[in-house]
Phi, psi and omega in degrees: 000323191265331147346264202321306180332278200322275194340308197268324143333299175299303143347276179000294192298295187328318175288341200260354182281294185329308189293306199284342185273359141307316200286324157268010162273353179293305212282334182277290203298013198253116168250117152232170209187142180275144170317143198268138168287317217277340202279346166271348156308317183289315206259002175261131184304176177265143186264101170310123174227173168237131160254130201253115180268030180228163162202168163231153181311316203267159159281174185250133158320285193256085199276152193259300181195192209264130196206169199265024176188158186271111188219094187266078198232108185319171188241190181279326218237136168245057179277170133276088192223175149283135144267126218258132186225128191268159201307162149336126140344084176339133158307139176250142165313132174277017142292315168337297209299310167322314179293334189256304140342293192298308194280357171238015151271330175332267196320350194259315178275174195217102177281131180134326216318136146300167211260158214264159163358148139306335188266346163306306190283344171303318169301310175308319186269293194316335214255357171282326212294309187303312164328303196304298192316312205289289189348287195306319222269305179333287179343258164359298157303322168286320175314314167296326169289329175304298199318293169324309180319281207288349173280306196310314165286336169300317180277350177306103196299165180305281212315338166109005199282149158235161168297137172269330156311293188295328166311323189268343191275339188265350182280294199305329185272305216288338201278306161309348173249021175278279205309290173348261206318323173303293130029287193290281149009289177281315148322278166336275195302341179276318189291321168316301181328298201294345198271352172285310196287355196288153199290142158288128161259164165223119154267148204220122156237228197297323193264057195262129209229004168273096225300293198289353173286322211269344190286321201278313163321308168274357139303315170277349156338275178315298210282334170298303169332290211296319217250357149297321184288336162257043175212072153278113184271144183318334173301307198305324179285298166346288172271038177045063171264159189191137147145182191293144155218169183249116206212135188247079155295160178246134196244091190278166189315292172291023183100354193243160180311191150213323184192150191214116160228125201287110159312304196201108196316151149250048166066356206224099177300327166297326163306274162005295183289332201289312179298286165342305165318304197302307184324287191291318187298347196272333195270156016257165209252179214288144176307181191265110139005169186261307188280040138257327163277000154274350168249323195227156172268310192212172214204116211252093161252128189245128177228182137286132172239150252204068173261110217266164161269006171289353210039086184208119175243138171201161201250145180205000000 
């Protein structure tokens, strides 16, 4: 009996041996590994949704595609399509922006501009000169109102009592520096005005290097020339006169004069006059460009005007 026992143990173990040391080579032979995304990706459709700025109550029979509201509504068209609406623009950053402003006041502006007349620019400082001046006086005036108040208050005995002469003598000058400082004032603001209203000028002389100054300038050349040598005046030849002068028209946008002046005499009142003459029979000369009449009102030209001993006139 106990054989047997043994025997039958044994049998036992040998199978529980057997068994585990299959399972564990099952378990060695077994590989896992992760799974690939990308490969399930390529093999899962793309899920589509639409956004929709509408709904409706009802369902769609039939939905056209997948969207964040229910919207059962006929179309324009009896194609199949969407409707489409396109992104936005990008925002541009404000350096950007900073930036493109910047480069195109650069571009907007013209470096080189010439410098306006001396005498233009004399009118100007006189007339801040003036400005200044009318100030101080301002000043000055209000200083005089102060002044009676405060002696009148110095003199005033302890008892608190006052003159009645001197109150009335400070009334009469305040009224009077009154009327004064208005006066002044009203000055002031009229010479502003005017110095506000006055036309954009240009001035241009011989060396004028700006295509569209210099294209305009040499046209009235010519034609001021063409039509001094056939107007010479005659005085000049009789007396055999002859030589330079410096002479300034002013041009307004349309073509007429505005004003003509000898900068600087050739000593020959008949030259003097004769250049003047010329000036008005040639005019009026060609109107401003379109892109000159949007900057200037009027066009300051300084030449050399030129009387030859040949009875021959030209301009430099």
């Amino acid at each position: 009996m106990k054989l047997q026992g043994l025997k039958e143990m044994g049998v036992l173990g040998w199978a529980l041996l057997l068994s585990a040391v299959f399972h564990v080579i099952l378990i060695l032979s077994v590989n896992f590994e992760v799974p690939d995304l990308k490969y399930l990706q390529d093999k899962i459709p793309p899920l589509e949704v639409v956004l929709v700025n509408a709904k409706t109550e009802s369902k769609p029979k039939k939905a056209d595609a997948l969207a964040q509201a229910n919207l059962d509504r006929g179309g324009n068209t009896d194609l199949d399509r969407q409707m489409k609406t396109a992104l936005p623009p990008p925002r541009k950053k404000k350096t950007e922006v900073a930036q493109a402003e910047a480069a195109e006041a650069a571009a907007a502006s013209r470096p080189g501009q010439e410098r306006q007349e001396q005498a233009q620019q004399d009118k100007v400082a006189e007339l801040e000169r003036q400005a200044q001046e009318l100030m101080t006086q301002l000043n000055a005036q209000k200083k005089l109102e102060s002044a009676p108040a405060q002696s009148a208050a110095a003199s005033m005995p302890d008892n608190g009592q006052q003159q009645e002469a001197p109150k009335n003598l400070n009334a009469r000058d305040l009224i009077a520096s009154s009327l004064d400082i208005a006066r002044l004032e009203a000055q002031i603001a009229k010479q502003q005005e005017e110095y506000q209203k006055r036309p954009k000028r240009k001035e241009l002389g011989g060396r004028t290097q700006e295509y569209r100054f210099a294209t305009y300038v040499e046209a009235w050349r010519q034609k001021v020339e063409k039509i001094g040598n056939l107007n010479y005046p005659e005085a000049a030849k009789e007396q055999k006169l002859y030589g330079k002068l410096q002479l300034s028209v002013d041009i307004r946008a349309d073509g007429s004069i505005d004003k003509i002046q000898v900068t600087r005499s050739s000593g020959h009142k008949i030259l003097d006059d004769a250049a003047k003459r010329i000036v008005e029979l040639a005019a009026p000369y060609a109107a401003f460009p379109e892109d000159i009449r949007k900057e200037y009102d009027i066009i300051g030209i300084t030449r050399t005007w030129i009387f030859t001993k040949e009875d021959s006139f030209s301009t430099q």
